[in-house]
C-alpha positions, 0 to 999 in steps of 0.5 A: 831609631835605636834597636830596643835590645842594645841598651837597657833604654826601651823606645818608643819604636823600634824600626832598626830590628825587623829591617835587620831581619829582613835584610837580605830579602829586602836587599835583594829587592834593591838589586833586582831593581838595580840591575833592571833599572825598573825604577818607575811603575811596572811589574813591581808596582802592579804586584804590589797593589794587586797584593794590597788590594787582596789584603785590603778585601778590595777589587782595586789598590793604586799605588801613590807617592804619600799618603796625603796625595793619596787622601788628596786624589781620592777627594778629587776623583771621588766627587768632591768640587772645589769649594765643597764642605768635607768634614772631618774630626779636629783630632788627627794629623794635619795631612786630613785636612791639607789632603782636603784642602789641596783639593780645593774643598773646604773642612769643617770638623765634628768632635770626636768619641771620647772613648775610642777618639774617632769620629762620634756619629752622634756628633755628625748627625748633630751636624746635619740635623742642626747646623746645615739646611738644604736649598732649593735643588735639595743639596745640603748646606753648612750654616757655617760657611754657606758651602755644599757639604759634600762628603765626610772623611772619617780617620780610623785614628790609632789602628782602629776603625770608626764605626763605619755603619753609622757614619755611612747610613748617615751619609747616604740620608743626606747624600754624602760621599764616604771616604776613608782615611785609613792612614794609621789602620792597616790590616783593622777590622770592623764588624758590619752589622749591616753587611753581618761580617767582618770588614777591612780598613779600605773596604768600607767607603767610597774610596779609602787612603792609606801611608805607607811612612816608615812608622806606620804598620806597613811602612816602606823605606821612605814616602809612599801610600795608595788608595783603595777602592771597589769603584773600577772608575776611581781607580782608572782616573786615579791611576791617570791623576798620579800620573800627570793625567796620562791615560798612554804615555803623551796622551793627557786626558787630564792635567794630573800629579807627580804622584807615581810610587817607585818600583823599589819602595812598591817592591820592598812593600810587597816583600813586608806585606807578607809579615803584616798579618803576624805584626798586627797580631804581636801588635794586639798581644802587645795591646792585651798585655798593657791593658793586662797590666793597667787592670792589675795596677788600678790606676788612674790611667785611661787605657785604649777603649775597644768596642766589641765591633773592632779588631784594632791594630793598635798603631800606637798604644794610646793613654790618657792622664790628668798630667800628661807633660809631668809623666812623659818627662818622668818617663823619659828620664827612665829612659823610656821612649813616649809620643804625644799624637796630638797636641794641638786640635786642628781648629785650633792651630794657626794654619787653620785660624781662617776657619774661625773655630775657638776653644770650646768648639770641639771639647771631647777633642780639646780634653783628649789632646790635653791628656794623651800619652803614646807609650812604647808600640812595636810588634818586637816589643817585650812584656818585661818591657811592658812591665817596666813601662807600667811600673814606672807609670805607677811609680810617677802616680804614686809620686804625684799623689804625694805632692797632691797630698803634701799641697793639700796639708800645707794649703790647710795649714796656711788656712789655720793659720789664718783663721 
C-alpha cells in the first residue's frame, strides 16, 4: 500500500506511514529476536498475550498462528462436536464459517440487521422458536439438516460489536454456547445492560477470536491472530492444541495443530498495541467526520449506523448506494481508493452449494452486499481527504440523477410518440 502523503491519489488504506513511524522500534524487536534466536514461543509471546488479554478485559489470551485457526480452536475446545449446528450470519468473510467447518460442525445462517449489519437477534430467536424442535433428552435440533444445534457465533463485522445481551440470553434459553468472532473488532466496546458497564470485544462469550492480519486495527507483519477467554480451561487446552497436543514438549495428551504465533510477530504486536488505543480513537474522529460530511451533503447514501449501546472502532468505514459498481468506478478514476466487504453472501457462494441455501433466504444480507462501498479508513487519514472522498461521491449522485432524469424524458418521449 501507497503512503497517502506521496501522491494526490488517497487510498483505501495506508499501512506504509505508521510502520515508517515506528521503524526503529519495530526493528529493533527484529534484532532482539535475531541475536536471541527466540524465534518460537517464549517471553515474547507470553508478553504479548498477557498484554492482549489485559487490553481485552479478560483473564486469558493465546496467541494463534491466523485467525481462522484461532476461531477454529475456540470451536473445538469450546464444546462444539463434530457434525453440530453452529450458526452464523451469511454476511462476513469466508474464514466464519471454514473455522467452523474445519472443525467438523455444520453452519447454518441467520440474516443480518440491516442497520449495523450484525447478527439480528430477532432473526435468531426466529430460528430457535420455528425451524429447530427439541428431542427426547431436550437437545435442540435444525429442522434443516436434522443436526444438534450447538453454539451460535456472532461476527462483530466492521469494528463494531452485535448486540451481545440479546444473543446471549437467547443462548442460554436454549442451551447454546456463545463464541465470538471479533476478527474486525479490536478495542470495541459494547454497553451491557445486563452487566450495566461497558464491555470489550472478547470479554463477552465463551471464547472469543481475533486476527491479527495487517490490515486489521491491530495487525502484525504477517499471519497471526489469538483467542481470548475467561475460562482457564479453554485457554489451558488451546494452548495444548496450537501446539500439536503438547502439554510438555514430547508428552501429547492430544493430537493437536501447527498453530503456534512466532516470537517476532507476538513481538512486534506487543510493540503496536501500545498505540492501538489512540488508532481507534483517530479511527472514530475519522468516522465522525464522514458522517459529518454525509449530514451536510443530504444525499442518497446510507452511512454506518451506531447504536447508542456501541463504541465502534470502525475497521472500515462502510456505505450503502443503490449503484454501488457505478460509484467505485467513478471513485476509482478520481484516484481514490474503495473495497467491496462483501459481495457475495455466503449461502450463495459455490464452496457452500452443499448447504442448499437459495436467493431469497437471507434478504436483509443479499440487499447489503448488492449496495456496500468501503471508502477510505485509516487512523492517518486527513479530513481534506475526506472532504474530497465525499465530494466526488456528491459529484457521481449529482451525475447519475442526471442520466436518470435524461432516461426518463427520452422514455416519455418515445411514449408520445407512440400514443
Amino acid at each position: 500500500m501507497r503512503g497517502s502523503n506521496k501522491t494526490n491519489s488517497i487510498p483505501f488504506l495506508d499501512l506504509v506511514t505508521p510502520h515508517v513511524e515506528m521503524e526503529r522500534e519495530l526493528t529493533a524487536i527484529f534484532h532482539k529476536v535475531l541475536h536471541s534466536a527466540g524465534f518460537i514461543g517464549g517471553p515474547m509471546v507470553e508478553e504479548f498475550e498477557k498484554a492482549f488479554a489485559a487490553f481485552c478485559g479478560t483473564s486469558h489470551s493465546v496467541a494463534i498462528s491466523s485467525g481462522t485457526d484461532a476461531l477454529r480452536f475456540a470451536i473445538m475446545v469450546c464444546g462444539v462436536k463434530p457434525g453440530d449446528v453452529v450458526l452464523t450470519v451469511p454476511h462476513t468473510f469466508i474464514a466464519t464459517t471454514e473455522a467452523i467447518s474445519q472443525a467438523g460442525a455444520h453452519p447454518e445462517f441467520v440474516d443480518i440487521d440491516e442497520r449495523t449489519y450484525n447478527m439480528d437477534p430477532e432473526k435468531l430467536r426466529e430460528y430457535l422458536e420455528q425451524q429447530c424442535d427439541k428431542d427426547k433428552s431436550g437437545k435442540l435440533i435444525s429442522r434443516r439438516s436434522g443436526r444438534p444445534v450447538t453454539a451460535v457465533v456472532p461476527v462483530h463485522l466492521y469494528g463494531q460489536m452485535a448486540d451481545m445481551d440479546a444473543i446471549q440470553e437467547l443462548a442460554d434459553r436454549f442451551g447454546l454456547i456463545v463464541i465470538e468472532d471479533a476478527c474486525q473488532a479490536h478495542g470495541a466496546e459494547y454497553f451491557s445492560r445486563k452487566q450495566n458497564r461497558w464491555m470489550k470485544a472478547g470479554s463477552m462469550g465463551r471464547a472469543a477470536a481475533f486476527s491479527f492480519y495487517p490490515g486489521k486495527n491491530l495487525g502484525a507483519c504477517g499471519e497471526a491472530g489469538a483467542v481470548t477467554t475467561n475460562d482457564a480451561a479453554v485457554a489451558k487446552k488451546i494452548s495444548m492444541l496450537r501446539d500439536h497436543g503438547q502439554a510438555q514438549k514430547y508428552y501429547h495428551d492430544v493430537e493437536g495443530y501447527n498453530g503456534r504465533l512466532d516470537s517476532l510477530q507476538a513481538g512486534l504486536l506487543h510493540a503496536k498495541l501500545a498505540h492501538l488505543a489512540k488508532w481507534n480513537a483517530q479511527r472514530r474522529e475519522r468516522a465522525a467526520e464522514y458522517d459529518r460530511l454525509f449530514n451536510e451533503a443530504d444525499e442518497t447514501v446510507i452511512p454506518p449506523f451506531q447504536p447508542t449501546w456501541s463504541r465502534a472502532v470502525h475497521h472500515l468505514y462502510v456505505i450503502r448506494t443503490d449503484d454501488r459498481d457505478g460509484m467505485g468506478a467513478h471513485l476509482k478514476a478520481a484516484g481514490i481508493g474503495t473495497g467491496i466487504h462483501y459481495p457475495i453472501p455466503l449461502h450463495l457462494q459455490k464452496a457452500y452449494a452443499a448447504l442448499n441455501y437459495r436467493k431469497g433466504d437471507f434478504p436483509v444480507a443479499e440487499k447489503a452486499a448488492a449496495e456496500i462501498v468501503s471508502l477510505p479508513m485509516f487512523p492517518q487519514l486527513t479530513a481534506e481527504q475526506q472532504a474530497r472522498v465525499t465530494e466526488e461521491i456528491r459529484n457521481f449522485i449529482s451525475k447519475f440523477a442526471r442520466k436518470h432524469v435524461e432516461a426518463e424524458g427520452t422514455s416519455l418521449a418515445a411514449a408520445k410518440g407512440t400514443a
